[in-house]
C-alpha positions as CSV (number, residue, x, y, z in Angstrom):
1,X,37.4,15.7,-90.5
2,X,37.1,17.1,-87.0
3,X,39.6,19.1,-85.6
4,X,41.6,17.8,-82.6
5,X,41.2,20.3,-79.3
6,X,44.7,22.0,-78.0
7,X,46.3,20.4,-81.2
8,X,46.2,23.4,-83.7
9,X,46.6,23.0,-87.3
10,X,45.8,18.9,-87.2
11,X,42.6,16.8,-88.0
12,X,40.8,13.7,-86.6
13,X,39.4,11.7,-89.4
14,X,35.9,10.6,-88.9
15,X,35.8,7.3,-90.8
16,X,32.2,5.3,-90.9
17,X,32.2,2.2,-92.1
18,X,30.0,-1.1,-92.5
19,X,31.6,-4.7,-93.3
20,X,30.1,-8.1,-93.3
21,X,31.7,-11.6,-91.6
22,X,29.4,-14.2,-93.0
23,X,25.7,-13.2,-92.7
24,X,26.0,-10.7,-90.2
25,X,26.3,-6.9,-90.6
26,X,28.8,-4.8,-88.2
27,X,29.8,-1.1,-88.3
28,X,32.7,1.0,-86.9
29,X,34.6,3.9,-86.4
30,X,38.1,3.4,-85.5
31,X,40.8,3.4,-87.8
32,X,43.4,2.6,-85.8
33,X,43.8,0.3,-82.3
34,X,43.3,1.6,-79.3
35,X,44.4,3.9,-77.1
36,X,45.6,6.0,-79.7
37,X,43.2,8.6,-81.6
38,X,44.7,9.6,-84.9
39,X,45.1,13.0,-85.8
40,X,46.7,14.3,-88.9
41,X,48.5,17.4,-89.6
42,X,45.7,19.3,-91.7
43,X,48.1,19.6,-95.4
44,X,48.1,15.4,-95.2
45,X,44.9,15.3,-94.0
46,X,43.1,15.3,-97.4
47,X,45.2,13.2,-99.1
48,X,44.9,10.7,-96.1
49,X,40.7,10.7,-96.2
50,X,41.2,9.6,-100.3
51,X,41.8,6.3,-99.3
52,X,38.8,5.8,-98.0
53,X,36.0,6.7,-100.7
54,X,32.5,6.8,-100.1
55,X,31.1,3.8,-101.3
56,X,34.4,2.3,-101.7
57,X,35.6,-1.3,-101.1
58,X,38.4,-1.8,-98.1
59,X,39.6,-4.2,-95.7
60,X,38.9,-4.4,-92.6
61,X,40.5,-6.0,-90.0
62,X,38.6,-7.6,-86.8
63,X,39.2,-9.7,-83.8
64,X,37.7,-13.1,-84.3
65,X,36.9,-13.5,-81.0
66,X,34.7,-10.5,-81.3
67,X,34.1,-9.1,-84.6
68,X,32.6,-5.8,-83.3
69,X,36.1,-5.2,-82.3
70,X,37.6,-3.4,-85.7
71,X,40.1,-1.0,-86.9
72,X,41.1,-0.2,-90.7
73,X,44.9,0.4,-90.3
74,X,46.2,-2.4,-87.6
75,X,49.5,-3.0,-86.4
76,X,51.2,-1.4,-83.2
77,X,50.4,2.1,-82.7
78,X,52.4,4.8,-80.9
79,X,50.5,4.1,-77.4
80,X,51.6,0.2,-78.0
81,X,54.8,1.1,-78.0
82,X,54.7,3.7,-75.3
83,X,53.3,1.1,-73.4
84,X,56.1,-1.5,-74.2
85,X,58.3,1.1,-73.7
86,X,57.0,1.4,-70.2
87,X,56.7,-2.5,-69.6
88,X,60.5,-2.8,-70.3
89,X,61.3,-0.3,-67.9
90,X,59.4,-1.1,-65.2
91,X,61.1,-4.5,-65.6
92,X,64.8,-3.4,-66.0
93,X,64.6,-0.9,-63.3
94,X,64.6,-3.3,-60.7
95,X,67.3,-5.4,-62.4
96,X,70.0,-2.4,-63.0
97,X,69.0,-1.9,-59.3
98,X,69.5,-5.1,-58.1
99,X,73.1,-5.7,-60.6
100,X,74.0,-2.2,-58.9
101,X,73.6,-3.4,-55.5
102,X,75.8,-6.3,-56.0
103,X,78.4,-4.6,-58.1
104,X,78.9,-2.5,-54.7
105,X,78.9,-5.2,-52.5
106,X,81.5,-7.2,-54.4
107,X,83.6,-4.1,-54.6
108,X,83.3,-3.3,-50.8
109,X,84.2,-7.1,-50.4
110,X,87.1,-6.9,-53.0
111,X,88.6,-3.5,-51.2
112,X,87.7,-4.7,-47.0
113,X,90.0,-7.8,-48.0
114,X,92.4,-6.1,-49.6
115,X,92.9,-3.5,-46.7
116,X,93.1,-6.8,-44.4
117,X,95.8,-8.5,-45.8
């Protein structure tokens, strides 16, 4: 466990670990995808190390496409979804934007004939 700078009180695992895919040999570090580094509050942060015993067995999960490319807890992480989170408002923005827009325009459309008749 290393401690994590400007984040007092928590703990960056540091996880080694070597795992086979056929005949060849890889080894890595990561335990979770990137961009995120975990770090764990220092009271959880020995009971989260005991699932990984030295000399243990664990799974591992890799990209097929390049094996090197492994992490022992997968799924979405916190940056994944900050980055979704960031996709989908980058698209909508426009869109409320746009639906504002036209709101306004039928409106000033709706009151100019109005006032005309």
């Amino acid at each position: 466990m290393r401690e994590v700078p400007n984040r007092p009180r928590t703990a960056r695992p540091d996880v080694r670990y070597r795992y086979e895919i056929g005949e060849r040999v890889y080894q890595g570090t990561r335990l979770v995808p990137p961009p995120v580094e975990l770090a764990i509050p220092w009271p959880q942060a020995d009971y989260f190390i005991k699932q990984f015993p030295v000399g243990g067995t664990i799974p591992v999960s890799y990209s097929p496409a390049d094996p090197q490319d492994a992490v022992l807890l997968p799924g979405l992480s916190s940056g994944h979804l900050w980055g979704l989170g960031a996709m989908v408002a980058w698209v909508l923005a426009p869109l409320v934007l746009v639906g504002w827009y036209w709101v306004r325009r039928l409106r000033r459309r709706k009151s100019e004939s109005s006032h005309q008749s």
